[in-house]
N, C-alpha and C positions, 0 to 999 in steps of 0.2 A: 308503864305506858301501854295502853291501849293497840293490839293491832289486828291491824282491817285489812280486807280486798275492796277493790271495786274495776267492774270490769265492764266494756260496754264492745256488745257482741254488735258489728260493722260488715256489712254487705253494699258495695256499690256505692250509694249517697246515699243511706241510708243508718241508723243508727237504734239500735233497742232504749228507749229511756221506761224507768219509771217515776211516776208521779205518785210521791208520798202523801196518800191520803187517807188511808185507814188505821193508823195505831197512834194513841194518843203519847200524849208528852215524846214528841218524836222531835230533836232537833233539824230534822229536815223535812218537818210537816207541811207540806203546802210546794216543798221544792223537787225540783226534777234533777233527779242523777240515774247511774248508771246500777247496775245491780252488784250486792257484796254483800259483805260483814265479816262479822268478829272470828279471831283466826281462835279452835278449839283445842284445848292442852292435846298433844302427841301428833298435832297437824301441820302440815307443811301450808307454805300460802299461796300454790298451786291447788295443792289440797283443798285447801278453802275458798279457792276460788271457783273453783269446777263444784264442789257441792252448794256453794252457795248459788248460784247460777241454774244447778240442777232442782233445789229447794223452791227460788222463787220464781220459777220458768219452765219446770220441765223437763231443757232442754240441755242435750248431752254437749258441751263446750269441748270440743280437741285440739282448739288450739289456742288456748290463751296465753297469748304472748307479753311477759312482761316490759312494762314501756316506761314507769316510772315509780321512784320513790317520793312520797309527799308526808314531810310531818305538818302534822296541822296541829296550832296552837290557838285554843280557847280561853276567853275569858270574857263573862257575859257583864260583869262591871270592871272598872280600871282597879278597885281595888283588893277583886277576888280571886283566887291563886290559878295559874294557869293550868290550864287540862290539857294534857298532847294526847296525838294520836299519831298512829306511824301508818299510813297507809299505801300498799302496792297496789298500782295502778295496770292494768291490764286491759287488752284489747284483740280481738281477731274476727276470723271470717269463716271458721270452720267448722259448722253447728248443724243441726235438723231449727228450717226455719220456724216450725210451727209451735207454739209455745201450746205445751199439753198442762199445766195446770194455771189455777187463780192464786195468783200473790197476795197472800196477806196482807203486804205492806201499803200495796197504791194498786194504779192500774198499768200496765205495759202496754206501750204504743211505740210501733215503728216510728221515727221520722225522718225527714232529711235533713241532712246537716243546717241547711239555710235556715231553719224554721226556730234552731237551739236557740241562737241570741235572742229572739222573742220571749222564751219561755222565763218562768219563775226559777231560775240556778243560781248558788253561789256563785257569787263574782272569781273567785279564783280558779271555780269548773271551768269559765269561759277562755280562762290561761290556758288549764292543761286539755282543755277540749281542742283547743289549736293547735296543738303541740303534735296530740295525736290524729287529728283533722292531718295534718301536714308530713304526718311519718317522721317525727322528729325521734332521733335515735333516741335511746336510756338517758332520762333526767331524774336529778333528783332538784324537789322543789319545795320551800316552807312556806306557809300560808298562816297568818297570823289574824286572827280576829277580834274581833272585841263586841259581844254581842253577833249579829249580821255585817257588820261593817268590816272589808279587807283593809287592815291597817298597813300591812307589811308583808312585802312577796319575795324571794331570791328565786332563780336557777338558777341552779349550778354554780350554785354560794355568791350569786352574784345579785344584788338588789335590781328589781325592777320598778320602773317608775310606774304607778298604776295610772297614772294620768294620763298616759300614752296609750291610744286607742288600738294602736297597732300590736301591742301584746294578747290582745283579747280576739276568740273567736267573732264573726261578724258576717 
C-alpha cells in the first residue's frame, strides 16, 4: 500500500492550495489539493511532511499537526483490482508565509476557505476539508472511488451518505 502526506498550511481564512497543472499522467491533473507526497524508505510521515512542503513551497512548516487518517481506494473500471493509498492528512499555522520557490507540480495560490467549494477537488477533499475547516479532532476516513466518482465514504468506520450536502465543505 502506498503512503502519502498531504497538508494544507491555514492562516486566518485563508488556505495554501495547489492547482495540479504541470506533470502529465498525474491522477490529480487539473485538481486542486493541498501539498504532499510519497513517504521515502527510513522516513517518518512528519518527516515527509515537512520535506514535502519544504520541496514544493519553500517554506519551513513547524507545525504540522496531524488531523487525519484517509485510505483511499481506487479503481478506474468496476472490473480492475483495487489500488489503496494510506494517506495522513495534516494541517497548521505556523510557517514563513512567503513561498520561496516554483512547484513543479501546479501553481500555489492562497485562498479562502469560501472560494474551495467552487474549485475543481475531489469530492471526498470537500469532506475532509470540512472536518478540518471546523477543527474536527483526529479522524480517520475511507474514500472509495471508481474512476472520479465518490462511490463510498465512512468516518470513523461509520458510513456517510454522500447525498447529504451537509457532510461536504460549502
Amino acid at each position: 500500500m502506498l503512503v502519502t502526506t498531504l497538508g494544507y498550511l491555514v492562516r486566518d481564512q485563508i488556505v495554501l492550495m495547489l492547482h495540479r497543472v504541470k506533470k502529465k499522467n498525474d491522477i490529480n491533473h487539473e485538481k486542486w489539493i493541498g501539498i504532499g507526497g510519497k513517504l521515502e524508505d527510513g522516513e517518518t510521515v512528519l518527516g515527509c511532511m515537512q520535506r514535502e512542503c519544504m520541496e514544493e513551497t519553500g517554506i519551513l512548516w513547524q507545525d504540522p499537526q496531524l488531523r487525519g487518517v484517509i485510505t483511499f481506494n481506487f479503481r478506474e473500471h468496476e472490473e480492475d483490482p483495487v489500488f489503496s493509498e494510506l494517506m495522513m492528512l495534516y494541517s497548521g499555522g505556523l510557517f514563513d508565509e512567503t513561498i520561496h520557490v516554483e512547484c513543479n507540480e501546479g501553481d500555489l495560490v492562497w485562498l479562502d476557505w469560501s472560494t474551495l467549494p467552487s474549485l475543481n477537488l475531489w469530492k471526498g477533499d470537500l469532506i475532509f476539508l470540512k472536518l478540518l475547516k471546523e477543527n474536527h479532532p483526529l479522524f480517520c476516513m475511507e474514500l472509495n472511488y471508481l474512476g472520479s466518482e465518490l462511490t463510498f465514504a465512512t468516518l470513523n468506520e461509520k458510513p456517510l451518505n454522500l447525498d447529504d450536502p451537509s457532510i461536504y465543505l460549502s
